[in-house]
N, C-alpha and C positions, 0 to 999 in steps of 0.2 A: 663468417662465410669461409669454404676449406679454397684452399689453393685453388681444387679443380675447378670448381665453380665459378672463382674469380677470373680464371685463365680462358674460362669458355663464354664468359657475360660481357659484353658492349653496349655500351649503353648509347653509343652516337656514331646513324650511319655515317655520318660524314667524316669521322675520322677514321673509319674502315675505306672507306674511299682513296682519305689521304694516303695511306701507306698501300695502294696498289700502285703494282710494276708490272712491267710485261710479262713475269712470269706468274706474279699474282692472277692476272686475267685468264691466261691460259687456265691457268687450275681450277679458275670461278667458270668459265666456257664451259669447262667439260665436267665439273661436279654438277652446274645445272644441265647440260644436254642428260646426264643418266640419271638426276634428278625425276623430268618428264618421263624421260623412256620407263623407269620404274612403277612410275605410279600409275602408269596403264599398261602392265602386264609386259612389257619388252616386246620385241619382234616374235617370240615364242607364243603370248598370249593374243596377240592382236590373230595368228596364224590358225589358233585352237579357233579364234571365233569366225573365221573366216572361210577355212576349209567346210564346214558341213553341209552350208549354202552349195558349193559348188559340188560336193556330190550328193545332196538333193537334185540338183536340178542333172546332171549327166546322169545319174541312175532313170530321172522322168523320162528321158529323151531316150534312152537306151528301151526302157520298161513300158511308157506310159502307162506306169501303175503305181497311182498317189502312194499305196501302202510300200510297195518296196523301196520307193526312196524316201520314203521318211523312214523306213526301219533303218537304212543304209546311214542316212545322217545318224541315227541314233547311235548304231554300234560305232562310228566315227567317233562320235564323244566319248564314249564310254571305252574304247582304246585310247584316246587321251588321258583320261582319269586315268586308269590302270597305269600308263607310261610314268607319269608323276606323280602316282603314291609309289611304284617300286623305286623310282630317284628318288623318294624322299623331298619333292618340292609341292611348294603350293600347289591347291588344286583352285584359289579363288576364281582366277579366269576361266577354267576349264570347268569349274563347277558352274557358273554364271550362265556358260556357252550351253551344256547339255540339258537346262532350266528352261532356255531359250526355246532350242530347239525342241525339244520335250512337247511343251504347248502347242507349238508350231505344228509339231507331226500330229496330234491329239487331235487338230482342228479340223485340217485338212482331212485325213482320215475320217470324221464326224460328216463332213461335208462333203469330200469328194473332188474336193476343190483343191488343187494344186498351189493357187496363187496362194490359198487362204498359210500353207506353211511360212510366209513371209510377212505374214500380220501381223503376231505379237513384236518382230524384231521395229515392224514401222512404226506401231504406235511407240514401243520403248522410245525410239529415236525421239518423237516427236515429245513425249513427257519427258524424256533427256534436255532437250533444250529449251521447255517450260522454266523443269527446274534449275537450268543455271541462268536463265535470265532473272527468275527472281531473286535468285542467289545472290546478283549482283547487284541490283536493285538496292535488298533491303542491305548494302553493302557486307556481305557474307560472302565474297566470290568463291564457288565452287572448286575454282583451280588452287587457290591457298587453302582452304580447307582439305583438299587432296594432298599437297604438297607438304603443308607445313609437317605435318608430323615427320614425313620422310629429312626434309632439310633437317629437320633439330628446332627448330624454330615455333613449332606448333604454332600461337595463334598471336603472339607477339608483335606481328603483321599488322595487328587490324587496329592499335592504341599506339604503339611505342614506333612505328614505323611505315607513316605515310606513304612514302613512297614506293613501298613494296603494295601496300594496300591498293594503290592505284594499278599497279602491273598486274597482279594478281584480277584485278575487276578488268582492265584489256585485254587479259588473256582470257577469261571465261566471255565476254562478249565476241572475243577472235571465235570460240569453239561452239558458240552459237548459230554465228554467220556461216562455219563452213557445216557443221553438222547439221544445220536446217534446209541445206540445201539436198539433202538425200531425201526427205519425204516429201517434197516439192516434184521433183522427177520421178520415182519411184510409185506415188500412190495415183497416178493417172495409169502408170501403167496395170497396177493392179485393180483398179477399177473397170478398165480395159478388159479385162482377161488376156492381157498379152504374156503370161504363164512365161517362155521362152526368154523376150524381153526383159521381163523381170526379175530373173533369176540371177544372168547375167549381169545386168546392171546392178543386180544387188552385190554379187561379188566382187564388180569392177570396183566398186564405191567401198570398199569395206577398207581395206587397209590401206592405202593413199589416202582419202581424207584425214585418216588417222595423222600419218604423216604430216601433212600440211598442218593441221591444228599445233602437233606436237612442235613442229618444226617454228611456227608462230609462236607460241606459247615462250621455246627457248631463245629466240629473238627478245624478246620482250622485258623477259627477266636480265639478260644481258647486262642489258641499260637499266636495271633497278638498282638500289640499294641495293646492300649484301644482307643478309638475315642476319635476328639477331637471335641468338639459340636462346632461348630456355633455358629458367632454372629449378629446379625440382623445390618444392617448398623446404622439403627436409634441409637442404641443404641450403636456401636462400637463411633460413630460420638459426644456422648454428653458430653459435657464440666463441669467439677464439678465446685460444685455452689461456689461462692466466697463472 
């Protein structure tokens, strides 16, 4: 095995444990806080999916004309795209958000029906939080599968490392409970026809629940184990030179 390898493989959380200090902690605080913030999009992506809702619904209220604010949300996205391919950064979240919305304007436009722009984002939600219950369930938690690759850790978690395993399945049951609570309030309205209500509330709910999960999520991890990286086989596999 090369130096590198050796230098980056632990084989016992508990002696990563032992050699933390106040300053160690601090370092683990804040590589897991931009750990979370990373792996769903930052403050910049959470904002891409957020913004379109709200000028859908202020163009309705200005217009009441389904077509002009869902073309409104459209060119929203599509000036985000534009902004981060000329930066040169990921478009995943921003591509994700104009998918969304995309369907969303399709429907309503078909229909004529205002609310109906806010129905693919509800059922997502709601098969969003199908699939991380069962995630954790069949002990797969959704938030280590997100995470690990980002830590270094990939999936190390789930055989070599118990105790992350169990954070990792807290934190995907945390983002269950707060993200199943937006289609719970949300699809009465839209069943409603309360168009106005719902719009709002959809924006209210968009980036604060984020928060709260995320903010859970890095709680959590806190008090785990520390990960244990990964090692690439090439290099688990190489023989020292003789």
């Amino acid at each position: 095995m090369s130096n590198e390898a050796e230098a980056i493989r632990v084989t016992d959380p508990q002696q990563q444990h032992d050699r933390q200090g106040s300053g160690y902690e601090r370092d683990a605080s804040k590589e897991a806080a931009e750990t979370v913030l990373k792996a769903f999009g930052g403050i910049r992506g959470m904002v891409d999916m957020t913004l379109p809702g709200l000028v859908f619904i202020v163009a309705f209220n200005i217009t009441h004309k389904v077509p002009v604010a869902a073309w409104s949300a459209l060119a929203l996205c599509a000036v985000f795209v534009v902004v981060r391919l000329a930066r040169r950064e990921t478009i995943q979240h921003a591509f994700s958000g104009v998918f969304g919305v995309a369907i969303g304007a399709w429907i309503s436009m078909k229909t004529g029906k205002a609310e109906d722009f806010y129905l693919p984002g509800l059922l997502w939600n709601v098969g969003y939080c199908v699939a991380l219950a069962i995630s954790a369930l069949v002990r797969w938690p959704m938030i280590g599968l997100m995470l690990g690759p980002i830590t270094g850790e990939m999936f190390t978690w789930r055989k070599e490392n118990p105790g992350r395993l169990a954070a990792y399945t807290r934190a995907t049951w945390a983002w269950v409970l707060i993200m199943g609570l937006k289609p719970l309030i949300l699809f009465p309205l839209y069943f409603t026809h309360n168009v106005n209500l719902l719009g709002w509330l959809k924006v209210a709910l968009g980036i604060p629940p984020l928060l709260l999960a995320m903010y859970v999520t890095w709680q959590i991890l806190l008090k785990a184990p520390p990960p244990i990286k990964a090692v690439l086989d090439d290099e688990d596999e190489q023989e020292p030179q003789k």
